[in-house]
Structure formats: structure tokens, C-alpha cells
C-alpha positions in Angstrom: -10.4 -18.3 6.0 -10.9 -22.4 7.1 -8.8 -23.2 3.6 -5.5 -20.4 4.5 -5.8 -21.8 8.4 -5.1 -25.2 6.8 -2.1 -24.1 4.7 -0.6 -22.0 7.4 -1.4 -25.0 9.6 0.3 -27.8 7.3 3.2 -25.0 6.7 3.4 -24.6 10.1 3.7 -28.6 10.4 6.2 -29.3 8.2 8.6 -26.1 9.2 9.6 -27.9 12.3 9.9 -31.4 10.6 12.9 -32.5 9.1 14.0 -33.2 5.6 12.6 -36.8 5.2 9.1 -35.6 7.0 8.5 -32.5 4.6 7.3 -33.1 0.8 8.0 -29.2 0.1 11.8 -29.4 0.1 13.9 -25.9 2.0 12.7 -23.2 2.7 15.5 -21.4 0.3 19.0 -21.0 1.2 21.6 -19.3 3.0 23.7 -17.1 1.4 26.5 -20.2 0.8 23.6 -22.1 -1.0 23.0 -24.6 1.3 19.4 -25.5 1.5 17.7 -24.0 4.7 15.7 -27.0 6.5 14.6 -25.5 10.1 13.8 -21.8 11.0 12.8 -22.7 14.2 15.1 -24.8 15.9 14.8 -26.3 19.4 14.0 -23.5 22.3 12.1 -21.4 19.7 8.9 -19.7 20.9 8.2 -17.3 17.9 9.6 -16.6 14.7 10.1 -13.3 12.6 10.0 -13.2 9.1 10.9 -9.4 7.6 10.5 -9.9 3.9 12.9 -7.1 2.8 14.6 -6.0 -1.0 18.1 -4.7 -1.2 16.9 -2.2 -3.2 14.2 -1.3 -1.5 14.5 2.4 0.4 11.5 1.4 2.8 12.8 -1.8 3.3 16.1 -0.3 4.1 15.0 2.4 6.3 13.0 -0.4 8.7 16.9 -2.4 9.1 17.5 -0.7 12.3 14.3 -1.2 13.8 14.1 -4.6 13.2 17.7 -5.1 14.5 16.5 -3.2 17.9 13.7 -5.4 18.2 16.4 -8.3 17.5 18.5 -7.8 20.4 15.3 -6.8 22.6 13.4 -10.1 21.6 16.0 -12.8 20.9 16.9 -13.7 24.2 13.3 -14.9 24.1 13.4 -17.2 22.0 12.1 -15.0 19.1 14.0 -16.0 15.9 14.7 -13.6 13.6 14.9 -14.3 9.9 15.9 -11.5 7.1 14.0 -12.8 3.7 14.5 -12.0 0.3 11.7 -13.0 -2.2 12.6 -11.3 -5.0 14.2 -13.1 -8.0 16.9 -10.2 -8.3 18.7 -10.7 -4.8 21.0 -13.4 -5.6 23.5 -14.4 -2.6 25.8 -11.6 -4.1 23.7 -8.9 -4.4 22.6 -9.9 -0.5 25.8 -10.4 1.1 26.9 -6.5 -0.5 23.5 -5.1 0.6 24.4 -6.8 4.1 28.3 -5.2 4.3 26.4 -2.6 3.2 24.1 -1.8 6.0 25.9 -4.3 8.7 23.6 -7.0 8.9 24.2 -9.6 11.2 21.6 -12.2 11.6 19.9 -15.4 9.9 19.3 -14.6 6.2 17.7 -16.7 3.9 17.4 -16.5 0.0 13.3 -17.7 -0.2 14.1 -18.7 -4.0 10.7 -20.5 -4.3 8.8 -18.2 -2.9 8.0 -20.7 -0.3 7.9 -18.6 2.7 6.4 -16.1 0.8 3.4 -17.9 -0.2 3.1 -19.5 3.4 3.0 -15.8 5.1 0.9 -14.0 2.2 2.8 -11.1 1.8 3.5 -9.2 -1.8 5.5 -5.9 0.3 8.7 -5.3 1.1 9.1 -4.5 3.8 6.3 -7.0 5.0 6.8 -9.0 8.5 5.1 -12.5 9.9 5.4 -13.6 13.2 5.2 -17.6 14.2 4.7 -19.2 17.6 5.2 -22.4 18.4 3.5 -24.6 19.4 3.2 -28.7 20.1 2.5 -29.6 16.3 4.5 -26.9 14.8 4.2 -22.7 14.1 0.9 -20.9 13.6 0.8 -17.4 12.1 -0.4 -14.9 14.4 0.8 -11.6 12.8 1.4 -10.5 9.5 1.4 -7.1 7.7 3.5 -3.9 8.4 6.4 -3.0 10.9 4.1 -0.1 12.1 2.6 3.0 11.3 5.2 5.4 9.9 4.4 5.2 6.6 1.3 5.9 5.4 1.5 5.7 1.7 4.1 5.6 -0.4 5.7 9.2 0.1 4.0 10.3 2.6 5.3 9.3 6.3 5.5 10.7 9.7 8.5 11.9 11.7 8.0 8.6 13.7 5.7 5.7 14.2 3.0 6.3 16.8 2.1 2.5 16.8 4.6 -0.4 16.8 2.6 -3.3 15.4 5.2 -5.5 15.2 6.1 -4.4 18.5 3.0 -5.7 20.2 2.7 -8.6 18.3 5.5 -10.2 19.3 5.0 -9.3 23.2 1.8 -10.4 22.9 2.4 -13.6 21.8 5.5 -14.6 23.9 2.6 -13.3 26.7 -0.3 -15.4 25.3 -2.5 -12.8 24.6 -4.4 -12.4 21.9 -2.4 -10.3 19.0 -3.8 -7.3 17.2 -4.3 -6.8 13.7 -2.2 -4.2 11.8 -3.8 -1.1 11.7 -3.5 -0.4 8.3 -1.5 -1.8 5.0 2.2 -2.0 4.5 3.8 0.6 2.4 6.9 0.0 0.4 8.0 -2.6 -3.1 6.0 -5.2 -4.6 7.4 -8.8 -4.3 8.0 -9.8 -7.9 6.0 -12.9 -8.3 7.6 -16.1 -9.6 5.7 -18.1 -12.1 3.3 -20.9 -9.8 5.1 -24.2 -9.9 
């Protein structure tokens, strides 16, 4: 627990930094190919990571919620980020599956599997969320959207309990953010090979 503290702690570090402070390089690219340096610029108080698959059904079914909690959170100061891990979801492939379903928002291609590593999540869909803070971001959430599904193929008509939700109110409030009930449900991130 003391050693991922200190990764998410250094990661957190360096996210704010710029390019000549950070030894890690971008954290992956927009869908242009330029590299990605901040995802929390100045005025940021949390960041939202939503690790997501174009070809992912669960992923895709979760796009409108996380767009809801978009426009509810962003005025904020919540940044939103839509990450792809996986290998497969070139720029291409992402700006189709964005036409696609109408995206609109910060995207970035996590190529490395940088942001993936510093979050810990192997699902799609799979969400962190960030705060800031004076020496950078600390994780304070991560896990699943919320409770509609409960394993793969079996879901409820709706979710009963927005995890994601309540995270990030409670940590725009200060207060202490609760765990996710359960595990996500949806594709495994395919691994890249450890640097």
C-alpha cells in the first residue's frame, strides 16, 4: 500500500510538471499525434480518467453517462479525459468510434500505457479520479462507473448506486470518498509488453 501511495504520489508529481521537469515523457497523444504533456492545466481541481475501448459494448453503453456527468462537473473544474489503452485504437479507429457516438471532449491515445499503469486499471470501462493538490494530483477513486452491471451479462434496468457520482462530489467537497462497491464489469485492457 506505502509502495502504490508513492507511485501514485510521484505520478501525481510529475503530471502537473512540465516537459523538462518529467523523466517519463507524455502521457500519450491526441488524436493528431502530438504528445499530450498536462491533463490538468491551471484551475483544475479533479481529473477523470474513463479508460474506454471502441469496441467495447460496456464501455460504449457508459458514453452517455460520463458525458452527463461532463457537463454537470466541468464547470468545476473537473477535467474530463476519454482514454484508450488498448494497442488496437489507433487515432483512426478513435476518431470513427468518436463520429460514431458524438464525442466531444479531451481524448487521449495512452500508447504506453502510462496512465494506465499510474491508475491500476485492466477494465474497460474503468474510471480514476485525481484532485489536486499543492504538489500535484492524488488518486482518490478508482474502479467502476457504478453498479449496473453486475457481471458480465447480467445487469440491472438501472444503476442504484453512482460511484463515480459521489466520488467526484465528494472530493470537490473534501470529504472523504467511498470505495467502489464492487468490481468493474466490462473488456480487459490488453497489456503491453513492460518497458
Amino acid at each position: 500500500m506505502a509502495l502504490r501511495a508513492a507511485v501514485v504520489l510521484l505520478g501525481g508529481l510529475t503530471m502537473m510538471a512540465g516537459p523538462a521537469a518529467r523523466a517519463g515523457g507524455p502521457f500519450g497523444t491526441d488524436l493528431n499525434g502530438r504528445p499530450i504533456e498536462r491533463i490538468a492545466p491551471a484551475g483544475t481541481k479533479a481529473v477523470v480518467l474513463f479508460f474506454a475501448a471502441s469496441d467495447c459494448p460496456i464501455s460504449n453503453r457508459y458514453i452517455p453517462e460520463i458525458e452527463r456527468l461532463d457537463r454537470e462537473f466541468s464547470s468545476q473544474g473537473v477535467r474530463f479525459w476519454w482514454v484508450y489503452p488498448n494497442p488496437e485504437d489507433t487515432a483512426g479507429v478513435v476518431r470513427r468510434h468518436d463520429e460514431q457516438f458524438d464525442l466531444h471532449g479531451d481524448t487521449v491515445l495512452d500508447t504506453d500505457q502510462r496512465l494506465t499503469r499510474m491508475a491500476q486499471v485492466t477494465i474497460t470501462p474503468e474510471v480514476a479520479v485525481f484532485v489536486t493538490n499543492a504538489s500535484g494530483l492524488r488518486e482518490v477513486y478508482s474502479g467502476r462507473i457504478d453498479n449496473r452491471y453486475i457481471a458480465l451479462g447480467l445487469e440491472r434496468p438501472a444503476a442504484t448506486r453512482h460511484e463515480l457520482e459521489m466520488a467526484i462530489s465528494a472530493a470537490l467537497a473534501h470529504d472523504p470518498v467511498p470505495k467502489p462497491g464492487g468490481p468493474a464489469v466490462g473488456c480487459s485492457i490488453v497489456p503491453l509488453n513492460a518497458p
